[in-house]
MIDO-257961 format. One record per residue (C-alpha): residue number from 1; residue in one letter; x, y, z. Coordinates in nm, 3 decimals. Each point is the difference from the previous one (the first is absolute). Layout:
% MIDO-257961
num  residuo  px  py  pz
NUM  A  X  Y  Z $
...
//
This chain:
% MIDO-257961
num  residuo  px  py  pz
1  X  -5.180  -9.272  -5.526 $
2  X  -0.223  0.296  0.109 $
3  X  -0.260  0.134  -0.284 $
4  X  0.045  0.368  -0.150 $
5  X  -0.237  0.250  0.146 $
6  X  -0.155  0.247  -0.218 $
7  X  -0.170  0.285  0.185 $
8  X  -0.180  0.276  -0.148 $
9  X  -0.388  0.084  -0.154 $
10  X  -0.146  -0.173  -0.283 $
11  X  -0.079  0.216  -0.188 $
12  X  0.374  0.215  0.006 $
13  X  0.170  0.005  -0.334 $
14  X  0.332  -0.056  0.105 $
15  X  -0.149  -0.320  0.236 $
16  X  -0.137  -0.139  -0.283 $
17  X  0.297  -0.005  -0.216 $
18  X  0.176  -0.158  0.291 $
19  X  -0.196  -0.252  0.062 $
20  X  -0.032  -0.064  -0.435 $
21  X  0.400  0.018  -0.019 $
22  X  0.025  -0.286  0.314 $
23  X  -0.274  -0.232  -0.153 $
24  X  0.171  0.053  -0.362 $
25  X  0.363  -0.085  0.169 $
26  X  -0.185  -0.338  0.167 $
27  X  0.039  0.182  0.357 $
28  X  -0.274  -0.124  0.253 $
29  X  -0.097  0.236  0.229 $
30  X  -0.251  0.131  0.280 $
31  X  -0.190  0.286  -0.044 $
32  X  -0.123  0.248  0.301 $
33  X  -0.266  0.257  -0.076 $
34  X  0.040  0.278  0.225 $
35  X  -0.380  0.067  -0.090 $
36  X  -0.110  -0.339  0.128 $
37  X  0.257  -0.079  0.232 $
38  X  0.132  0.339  0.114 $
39  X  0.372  0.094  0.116 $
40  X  0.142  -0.273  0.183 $
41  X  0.185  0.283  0.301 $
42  X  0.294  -0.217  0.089 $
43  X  0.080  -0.049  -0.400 $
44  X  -0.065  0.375  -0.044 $
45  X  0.258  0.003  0.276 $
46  X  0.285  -0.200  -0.135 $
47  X  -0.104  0.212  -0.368 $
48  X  0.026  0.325  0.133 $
49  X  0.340  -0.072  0.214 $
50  X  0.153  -0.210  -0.292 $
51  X  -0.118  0.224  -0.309 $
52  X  -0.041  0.354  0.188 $
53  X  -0.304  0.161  0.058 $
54  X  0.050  0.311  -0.269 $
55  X  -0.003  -0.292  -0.268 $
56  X  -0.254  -0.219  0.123 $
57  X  -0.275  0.287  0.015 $
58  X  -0.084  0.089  -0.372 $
59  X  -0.024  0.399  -0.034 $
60  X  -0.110  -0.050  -0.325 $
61  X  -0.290  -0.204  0.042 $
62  X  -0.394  0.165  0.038 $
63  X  -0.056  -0.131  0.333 $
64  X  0.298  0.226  0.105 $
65  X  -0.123  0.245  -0.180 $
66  X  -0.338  -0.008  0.129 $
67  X  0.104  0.038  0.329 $
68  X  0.002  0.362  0.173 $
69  X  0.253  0.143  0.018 $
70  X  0.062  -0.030  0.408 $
71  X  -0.046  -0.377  -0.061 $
72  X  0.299  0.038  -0.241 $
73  X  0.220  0.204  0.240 $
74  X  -0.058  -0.243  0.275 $
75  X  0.243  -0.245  -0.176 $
76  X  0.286  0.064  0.067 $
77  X  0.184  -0.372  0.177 $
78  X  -0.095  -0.321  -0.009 $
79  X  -0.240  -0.007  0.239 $
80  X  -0.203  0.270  -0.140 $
81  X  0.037  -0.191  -0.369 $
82  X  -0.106  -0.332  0.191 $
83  X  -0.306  0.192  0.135 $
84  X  -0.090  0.090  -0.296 $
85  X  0.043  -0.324  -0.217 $
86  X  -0.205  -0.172  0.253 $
87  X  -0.245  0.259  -0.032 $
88  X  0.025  0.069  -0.412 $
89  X  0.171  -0.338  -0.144 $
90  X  -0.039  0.186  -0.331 $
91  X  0.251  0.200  0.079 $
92  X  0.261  -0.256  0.004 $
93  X  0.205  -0.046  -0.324 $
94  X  -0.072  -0.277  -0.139 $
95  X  0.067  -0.267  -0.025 $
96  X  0.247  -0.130  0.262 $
97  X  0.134  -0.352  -0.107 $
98  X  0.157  -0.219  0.330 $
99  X  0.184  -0.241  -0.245 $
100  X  0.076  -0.363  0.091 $
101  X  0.336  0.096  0.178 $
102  X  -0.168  0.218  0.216 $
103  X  0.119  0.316  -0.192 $
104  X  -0.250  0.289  -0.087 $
105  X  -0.017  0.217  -0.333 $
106  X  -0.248  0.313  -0.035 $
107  X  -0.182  0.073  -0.310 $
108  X  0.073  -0.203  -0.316 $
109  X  0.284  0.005  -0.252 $
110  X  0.073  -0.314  -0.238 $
111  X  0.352  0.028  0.084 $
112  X  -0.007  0.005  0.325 $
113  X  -0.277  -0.281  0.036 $
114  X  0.226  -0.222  -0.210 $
115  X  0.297  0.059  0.227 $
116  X  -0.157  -0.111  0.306 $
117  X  -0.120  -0.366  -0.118 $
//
């Protein structure tokens, strides 16, 4: 059976509780650090083409807002978001779970995490 994938930052809030709410439900899982690791492309691929590029690039976050503002123009397809989560893998919301079935989730929501096991 394949393992559950956790990737994200550390130090992320919503990462954390992830990873808390998998270890509390006896999940095993891995855990990539896009700061130590960086953005595996052909996953940031299959993320952007399975969970759309406007969702997988978080808006909200600082490193988006840090960015000027021709940066921020300059994504506007996936290729542009890839580019940029290659570049920035802050930017990326976080985290993105590739569960054992192969299925991905964005983010983190209790209910949701419980459905997929």
């Amino acid at each position: 059976m394949k393992t559950i994938i956790v990737y994200g930052i550390p130090n992320c809030d919503t990462v954390k509780r992830a990873r808390t709410w998998l270890t509390e439900h006896g999940q095993a899982y891995e855990f990539h650090d896009f700061k130590k690791a960086g953005v595996p492309a052909e996953q940031a691929q299959r993320w952007l083409a399975e969970l759309g590029w406007e969702s997988v690039i978080n808006r909200a976050g600082t490193t988006w807002r840090k960015l000027d503002e021709a940066d921020k123009a300059g994504v506007v397809d996936a290729a542009s978001a890839l580019a940029l989560m290659l570049a920035q893998p802050s930017v990326i919301k976080r985290p993105i779970v590739e569960w054992a079935d192969g299925h991905l989730s964005l983010s983190f929501k209790p209910e949701l995490f419980a459905q997929y096991l």
